[in-house]
Every structure is written in C-alpha cells, then in structure tokens.
N, C-alpha and C positions, 0 to 999 in steps of 0.2 A: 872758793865760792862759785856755783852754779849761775852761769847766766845763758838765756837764753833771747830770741825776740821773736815778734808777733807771728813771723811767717813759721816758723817752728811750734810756736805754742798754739795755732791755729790746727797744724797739723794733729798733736795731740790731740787737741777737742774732737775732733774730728774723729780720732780711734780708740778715745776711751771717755768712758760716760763718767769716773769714777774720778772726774780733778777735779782739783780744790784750788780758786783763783782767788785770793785778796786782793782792793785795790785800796792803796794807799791813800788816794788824794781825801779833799774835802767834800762833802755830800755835794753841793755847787755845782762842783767838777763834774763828780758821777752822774747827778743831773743831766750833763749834757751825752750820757750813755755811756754804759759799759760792758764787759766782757759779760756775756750771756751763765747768772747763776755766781759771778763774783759777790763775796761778799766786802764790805764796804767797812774798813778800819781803819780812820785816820793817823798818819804815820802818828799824832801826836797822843792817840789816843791808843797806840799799840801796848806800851808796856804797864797800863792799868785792864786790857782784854788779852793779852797771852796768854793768860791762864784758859782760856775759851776753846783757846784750840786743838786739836789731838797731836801728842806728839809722833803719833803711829801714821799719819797722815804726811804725803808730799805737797807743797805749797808752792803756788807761781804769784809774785807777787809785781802787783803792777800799777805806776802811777802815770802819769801824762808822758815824760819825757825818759825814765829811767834814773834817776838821782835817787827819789823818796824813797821807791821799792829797792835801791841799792842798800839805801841804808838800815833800810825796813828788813831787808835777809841778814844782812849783817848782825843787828839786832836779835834775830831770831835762832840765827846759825850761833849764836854764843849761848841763846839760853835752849839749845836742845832741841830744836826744831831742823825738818830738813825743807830747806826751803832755794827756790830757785829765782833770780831775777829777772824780768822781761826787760831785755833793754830797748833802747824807743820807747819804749811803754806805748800810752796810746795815741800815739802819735804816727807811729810805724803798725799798728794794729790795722788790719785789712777785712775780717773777718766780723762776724754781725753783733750788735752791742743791741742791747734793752735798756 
C-alpha cells in the first residue's frame, strides 16, 4: 500500500495540475476546509460511489488523521484502483485548503 503525507503530497500539487485528491471524512469536517479541488466521498459512502471514479486515474486519499483514508485505499486497492494514502491526513496538512 502507497502512503504518503501532506509535506509530500503538497509537493506534488505543486508540480502537477493533473491529481486527483478524495477526502474521506464527513461533509462537517470538510466544512472546516480542504485540500484545494479534493473531492469529498465519505468513507461510508465509498463503496456505493466507486463506480464514479476512473480507474486509469491516481488517487491520494485523505481524511483528518490518516485512519479513514487508510482504510479507504485499502478498499480501493482490492477493487482496482491505484490509490495512495496521506498519512496525518489533515492534521499534518500545511498547504492551502478551500
């Protein structure tokens, strides 16, 4: 399994326009900001939206502390997705959130 964390995955935003961020948590949560262009899939509501996403695409997936999005690539990594984990999540995130 792919993990990475915010200071890393900061860097990538930074040199490619073309990533793809899910963030796990509850709308609530995301409320209080997130990764700039993340889209917003509740862990619980991931495996009724799977089907949504490309599987030709790389995915960083991220929730407050790194638990949900652990579980959330795990889940993704079994059904054919290439997906990576932000560990910290956004907790350890230093970079601009909307």
């Amino acid at each position: 399994m792919k993990v990475t964390n915010g200071i890393e995955l900061e860097k990538v935003i930074l040199s490619n326009n073309l990533l793809h961020v899910i963030d796990v948590r509850e709308p609530f949560e995301v409320a209080e900001g997130t990764i700039p262009g993340a889209i917003n899939i509740p862990l619980g509501q991931l495996p009724q939206q799977v089907n949504t996403l490309n599987k030709e695409q790389h995915y960083y997936v991220v929730c407050r502390s790194g638990a949900r999005s652990l579980n959330a690539v795990a889940f993704l990594n079994e059904h054919g997705y290439d997906a990576t984990n932000v560990e910290g999540g956004m907790l350890m995130w230093n970079g601009p959130v909307e």
